[in-house]
Backbone as a ProteinNet text record, in pm:
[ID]
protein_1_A
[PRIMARY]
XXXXXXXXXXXXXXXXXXXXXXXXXXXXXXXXXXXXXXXXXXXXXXXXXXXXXXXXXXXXXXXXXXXXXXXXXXXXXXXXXXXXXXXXXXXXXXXXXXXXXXXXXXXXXXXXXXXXXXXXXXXXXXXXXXXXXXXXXXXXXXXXX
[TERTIARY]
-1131.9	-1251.2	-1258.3	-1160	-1123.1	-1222.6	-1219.3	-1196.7	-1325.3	-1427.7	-1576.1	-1540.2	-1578.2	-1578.8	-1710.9	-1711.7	-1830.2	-1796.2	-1899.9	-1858.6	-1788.3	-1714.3	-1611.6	-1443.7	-1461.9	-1365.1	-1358.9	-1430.9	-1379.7	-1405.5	-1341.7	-1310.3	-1432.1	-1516.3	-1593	-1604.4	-1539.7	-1519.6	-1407	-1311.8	-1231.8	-1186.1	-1142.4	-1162.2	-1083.9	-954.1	-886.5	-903.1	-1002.3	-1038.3	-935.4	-806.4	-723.2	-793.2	-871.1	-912.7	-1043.8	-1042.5	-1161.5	-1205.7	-1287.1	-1348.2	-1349.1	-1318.4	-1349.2	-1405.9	-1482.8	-1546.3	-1465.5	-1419.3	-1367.4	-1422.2	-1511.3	-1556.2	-1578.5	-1522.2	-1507.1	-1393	-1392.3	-1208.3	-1290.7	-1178.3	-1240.9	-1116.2	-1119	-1042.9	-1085.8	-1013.4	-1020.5	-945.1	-933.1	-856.3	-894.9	-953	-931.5	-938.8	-813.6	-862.5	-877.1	-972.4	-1033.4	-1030.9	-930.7	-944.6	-870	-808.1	-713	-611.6	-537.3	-410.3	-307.7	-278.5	-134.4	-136.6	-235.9	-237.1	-252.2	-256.8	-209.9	-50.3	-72.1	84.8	137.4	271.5	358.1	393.7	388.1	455	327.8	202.6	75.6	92.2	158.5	113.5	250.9	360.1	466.3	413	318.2	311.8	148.8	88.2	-75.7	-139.5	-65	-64.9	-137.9	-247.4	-301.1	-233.8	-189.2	-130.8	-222.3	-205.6	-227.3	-178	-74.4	-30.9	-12.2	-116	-170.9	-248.5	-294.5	-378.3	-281.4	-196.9	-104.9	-38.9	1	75.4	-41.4	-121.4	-217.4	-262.5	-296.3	-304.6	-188.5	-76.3	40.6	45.8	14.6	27.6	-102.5	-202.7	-282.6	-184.2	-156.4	-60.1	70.7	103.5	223.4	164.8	24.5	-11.5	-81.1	-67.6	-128.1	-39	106.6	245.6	274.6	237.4	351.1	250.3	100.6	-23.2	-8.4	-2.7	24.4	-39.4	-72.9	-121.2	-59.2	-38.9	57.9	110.4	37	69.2	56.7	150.2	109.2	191.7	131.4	211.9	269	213.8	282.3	408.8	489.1	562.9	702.7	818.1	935.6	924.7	979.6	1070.2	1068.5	1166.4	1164.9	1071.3	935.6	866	672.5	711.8	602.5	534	584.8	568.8	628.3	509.5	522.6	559.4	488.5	552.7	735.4	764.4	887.5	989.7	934.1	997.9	1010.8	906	922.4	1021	987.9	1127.9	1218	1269.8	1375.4	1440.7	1365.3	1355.6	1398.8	1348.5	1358.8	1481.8	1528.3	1695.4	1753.5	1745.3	1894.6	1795.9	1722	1718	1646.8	1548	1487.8	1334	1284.8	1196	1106.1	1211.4	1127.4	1169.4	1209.3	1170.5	1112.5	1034.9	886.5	785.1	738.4	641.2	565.6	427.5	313.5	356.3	315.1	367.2	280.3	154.5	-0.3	69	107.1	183	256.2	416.1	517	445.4	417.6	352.7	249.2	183.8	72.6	97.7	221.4	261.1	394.7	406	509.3	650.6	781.9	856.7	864.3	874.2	923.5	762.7	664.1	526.2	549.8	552.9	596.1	713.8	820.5	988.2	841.6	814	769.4	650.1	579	475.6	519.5	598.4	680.9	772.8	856	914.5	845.3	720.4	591.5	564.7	531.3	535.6	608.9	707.1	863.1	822.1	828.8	790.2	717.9	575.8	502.7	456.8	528.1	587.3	684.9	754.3	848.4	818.4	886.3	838	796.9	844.3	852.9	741.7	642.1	532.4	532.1	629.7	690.4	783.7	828.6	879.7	843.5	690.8	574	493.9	485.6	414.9	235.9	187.2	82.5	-41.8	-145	-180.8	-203.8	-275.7	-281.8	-140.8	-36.6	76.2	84.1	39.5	-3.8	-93.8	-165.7	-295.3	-279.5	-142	-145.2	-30.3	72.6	157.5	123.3	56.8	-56.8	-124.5	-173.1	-236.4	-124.6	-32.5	71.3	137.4	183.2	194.8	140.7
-690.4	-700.2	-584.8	-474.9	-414.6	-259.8	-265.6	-159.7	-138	-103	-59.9	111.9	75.9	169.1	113.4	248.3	266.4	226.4	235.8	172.1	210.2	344.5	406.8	412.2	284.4	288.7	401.1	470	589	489.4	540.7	449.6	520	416.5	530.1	448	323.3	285.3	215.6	245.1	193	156.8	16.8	-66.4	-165.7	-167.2	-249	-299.8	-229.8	-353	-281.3	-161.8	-140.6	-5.9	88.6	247.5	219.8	284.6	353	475.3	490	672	694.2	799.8	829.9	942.9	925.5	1090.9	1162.3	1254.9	1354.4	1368	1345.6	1347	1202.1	1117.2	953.9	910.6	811.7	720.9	609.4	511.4	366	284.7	148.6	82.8	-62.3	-66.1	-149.3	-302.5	-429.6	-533.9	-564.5	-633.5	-676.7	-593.6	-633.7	-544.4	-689.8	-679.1	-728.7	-662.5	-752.8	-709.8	-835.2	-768.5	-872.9	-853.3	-954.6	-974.5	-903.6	-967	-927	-803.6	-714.1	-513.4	-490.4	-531.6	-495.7	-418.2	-300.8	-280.1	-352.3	-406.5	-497.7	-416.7	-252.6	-219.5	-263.1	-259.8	-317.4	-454.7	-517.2	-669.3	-697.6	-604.4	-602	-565.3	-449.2	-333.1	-355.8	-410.9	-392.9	-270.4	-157.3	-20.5	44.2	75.1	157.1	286.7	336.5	470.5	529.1	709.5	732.4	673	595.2	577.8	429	385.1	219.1	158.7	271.5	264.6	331.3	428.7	443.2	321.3	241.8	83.3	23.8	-41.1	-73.7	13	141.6	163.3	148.8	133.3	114.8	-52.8	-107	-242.8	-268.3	-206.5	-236.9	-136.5	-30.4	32.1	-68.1	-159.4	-267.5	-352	-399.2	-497.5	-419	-306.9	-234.2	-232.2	-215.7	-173.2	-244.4	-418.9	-484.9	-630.3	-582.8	-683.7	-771.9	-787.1	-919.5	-927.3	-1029.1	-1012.4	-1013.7	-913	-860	-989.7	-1109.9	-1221.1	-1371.5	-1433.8	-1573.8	-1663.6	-1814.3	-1896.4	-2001.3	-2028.2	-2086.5	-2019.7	-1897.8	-1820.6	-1882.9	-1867.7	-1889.2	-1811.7	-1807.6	-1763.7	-1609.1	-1558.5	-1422.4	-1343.3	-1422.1	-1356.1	-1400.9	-1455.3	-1431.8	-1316.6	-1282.6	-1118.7	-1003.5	-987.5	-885	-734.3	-679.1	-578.4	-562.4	-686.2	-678.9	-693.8	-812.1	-748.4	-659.4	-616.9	-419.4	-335.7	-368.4	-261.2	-314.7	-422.3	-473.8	-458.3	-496	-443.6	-310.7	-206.5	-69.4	-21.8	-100.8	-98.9	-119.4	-216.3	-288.5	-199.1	-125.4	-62	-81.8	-157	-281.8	-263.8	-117.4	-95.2	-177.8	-126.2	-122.4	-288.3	-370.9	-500.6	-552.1	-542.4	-633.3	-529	-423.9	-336.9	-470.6	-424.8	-500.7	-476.4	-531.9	-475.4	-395.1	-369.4	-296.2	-123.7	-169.9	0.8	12.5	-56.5	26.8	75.5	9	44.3	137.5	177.5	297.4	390.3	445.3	512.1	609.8	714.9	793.7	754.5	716.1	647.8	722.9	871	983.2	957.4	946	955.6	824.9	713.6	573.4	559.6	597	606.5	676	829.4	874	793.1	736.3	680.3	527.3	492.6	357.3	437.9	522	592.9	652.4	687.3	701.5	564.1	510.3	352.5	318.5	317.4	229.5	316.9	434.3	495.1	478.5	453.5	407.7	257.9	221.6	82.6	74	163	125.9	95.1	26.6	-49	23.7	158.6	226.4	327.8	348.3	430.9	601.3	620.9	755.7	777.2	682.9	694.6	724.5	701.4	694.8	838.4	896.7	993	968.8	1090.1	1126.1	1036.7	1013.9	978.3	1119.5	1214.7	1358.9	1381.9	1368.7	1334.7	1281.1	1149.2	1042	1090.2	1169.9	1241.5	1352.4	1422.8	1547	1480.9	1443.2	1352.3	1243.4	1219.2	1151.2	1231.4	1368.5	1413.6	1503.2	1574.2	1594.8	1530.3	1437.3	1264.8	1280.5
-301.9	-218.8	-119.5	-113.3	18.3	-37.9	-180.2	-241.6	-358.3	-277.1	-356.1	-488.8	-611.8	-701.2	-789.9	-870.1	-957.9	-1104.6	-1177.9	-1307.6	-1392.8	-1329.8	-1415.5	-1311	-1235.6	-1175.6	-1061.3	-1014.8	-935.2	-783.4	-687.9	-595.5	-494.3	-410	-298.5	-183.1	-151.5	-24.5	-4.2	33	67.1	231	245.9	412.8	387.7	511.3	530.3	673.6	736.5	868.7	964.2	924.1	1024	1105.5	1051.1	1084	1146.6	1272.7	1314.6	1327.5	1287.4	1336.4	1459.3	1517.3	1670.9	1684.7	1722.1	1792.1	1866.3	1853.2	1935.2	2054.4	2133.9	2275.4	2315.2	2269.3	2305.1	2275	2357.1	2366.2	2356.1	2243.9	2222.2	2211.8	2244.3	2247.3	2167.9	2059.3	1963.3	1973.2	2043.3	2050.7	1996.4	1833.6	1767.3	1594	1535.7	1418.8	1304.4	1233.5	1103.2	1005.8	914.4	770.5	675	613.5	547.3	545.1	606.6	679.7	596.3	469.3	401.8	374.3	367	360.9	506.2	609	739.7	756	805.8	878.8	918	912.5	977.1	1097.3	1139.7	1247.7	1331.1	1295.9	1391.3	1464.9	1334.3	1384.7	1484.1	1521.5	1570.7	1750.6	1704.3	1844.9	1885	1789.8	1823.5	1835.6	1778.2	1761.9	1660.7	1641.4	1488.9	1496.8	1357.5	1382.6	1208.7	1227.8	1112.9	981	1023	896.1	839.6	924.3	946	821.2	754	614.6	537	552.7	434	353.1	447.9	445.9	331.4	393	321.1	162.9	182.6	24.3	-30.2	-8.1	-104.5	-177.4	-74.5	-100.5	-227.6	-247.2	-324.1	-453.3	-438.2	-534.7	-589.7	-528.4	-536.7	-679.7	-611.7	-691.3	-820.9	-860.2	-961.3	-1031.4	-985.5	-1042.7	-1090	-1040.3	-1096.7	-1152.4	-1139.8	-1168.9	-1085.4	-995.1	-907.6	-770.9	-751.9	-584	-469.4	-377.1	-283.4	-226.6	-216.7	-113.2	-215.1	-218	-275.4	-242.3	-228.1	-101.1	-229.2	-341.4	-476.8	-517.2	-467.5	-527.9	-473.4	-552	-450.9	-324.9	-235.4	-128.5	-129.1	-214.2	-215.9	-286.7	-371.2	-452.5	-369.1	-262.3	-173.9	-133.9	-73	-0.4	-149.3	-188.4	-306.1	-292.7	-163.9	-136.3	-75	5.8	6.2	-123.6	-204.1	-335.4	-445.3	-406.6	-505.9	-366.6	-243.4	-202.7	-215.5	-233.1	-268.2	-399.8	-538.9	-639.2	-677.2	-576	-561.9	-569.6	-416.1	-367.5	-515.2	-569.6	-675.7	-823	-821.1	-932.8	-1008.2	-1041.1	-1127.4	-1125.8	-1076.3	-1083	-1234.1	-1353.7	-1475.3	-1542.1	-1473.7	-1477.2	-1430.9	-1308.6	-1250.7	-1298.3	-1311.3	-1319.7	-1476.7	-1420.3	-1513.8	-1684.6	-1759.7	-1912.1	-1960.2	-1911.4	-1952.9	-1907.8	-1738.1	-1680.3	-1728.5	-1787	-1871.3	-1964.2	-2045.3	-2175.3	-2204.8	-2106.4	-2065.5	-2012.6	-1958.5	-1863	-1891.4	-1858.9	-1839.6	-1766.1	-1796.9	-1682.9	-1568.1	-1626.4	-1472.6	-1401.5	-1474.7	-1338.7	-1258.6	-1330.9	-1330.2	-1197.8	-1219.9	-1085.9	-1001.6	-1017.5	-910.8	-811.5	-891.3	-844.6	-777.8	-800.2	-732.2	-628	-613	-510.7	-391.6	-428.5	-335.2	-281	-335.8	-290.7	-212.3	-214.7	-166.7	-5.4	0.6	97.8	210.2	138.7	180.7	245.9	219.3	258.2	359.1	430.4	514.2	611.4	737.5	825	950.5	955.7	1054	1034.8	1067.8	1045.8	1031.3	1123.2	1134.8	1021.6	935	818.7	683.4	723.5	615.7	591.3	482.8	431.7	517.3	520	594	428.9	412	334.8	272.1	346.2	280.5	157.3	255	141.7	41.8	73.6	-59.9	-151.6	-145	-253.3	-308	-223.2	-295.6	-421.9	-317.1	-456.8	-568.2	-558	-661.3	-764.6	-698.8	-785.8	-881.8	-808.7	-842.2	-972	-980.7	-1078.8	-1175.5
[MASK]
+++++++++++++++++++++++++++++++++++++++++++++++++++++++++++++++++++++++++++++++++++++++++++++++++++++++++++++++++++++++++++++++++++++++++++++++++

């Protein structure tokens, strides 16, 4: 729902409720952010902080659920298979990339673009924002891929 494209899939709005535009000759102050919760930064919902890299978080998490077909958040799941993005970095850690990944993406996909494109991920996902690739980063390495 976050994520408006055309009938050939090309993506042309994308909104997670976390980014505002600012004018360069205005200061704004945002207390409440709206969107959808489970692609929220966790360092936000920690600090109440938007940072550039507040939407990096968020496009990965929609990259999570591409990787592995699944929806980033589900409350039917065990325990450790709730939080979907924590279990692809987890996954990540013990190696196992190419056992949760979707069977449509193994099977369609290059493994080296495949590691790379989940290693971008994993990245992008870390908790610490300053840890996280610039999204510019994210697009050149993508296209890169």
């Amino acid at each position: 729902m976050n994520i408006l494209s055309d009938d050939k899939f090309t993506t042309k709005v994308s909104d997670f409720g976390a980014s505002r535009l600012v004018p360069l000759n205005q200061m704004q102050l945002s207390t409440l952010v709206q969107g959808t919760f489970r692609y929220i930064d966790p360092e936000y919902m920690q600090t109440r902080q938007l940072t550039d890299k507040s939407d990096v978080y968020s496009f990965c998490a929609v990259l999570v659920e591409l990787l592995i077909g699944k929806k980033i958040y589900s409350d039917d799941k065990p325990e450790e298979r709730k939080n979907m993005a924590k279990y692809f970095v987890l996954s990540m850690k013990q190696n196992r990339l190419f056992d949760i990944l979707d069977d449509e993406v193994m099977h369609g996909g290059n493994r080296m673009q495949l590691q790379g494109v989940a290693d971008l991920t994993e990245q992008c996902l870390r908790l610490s924002g300053e840890e996280r690739p610039t999204m510019r980063e994210v697009s050149m390495d993508l296209d890169y891929l």
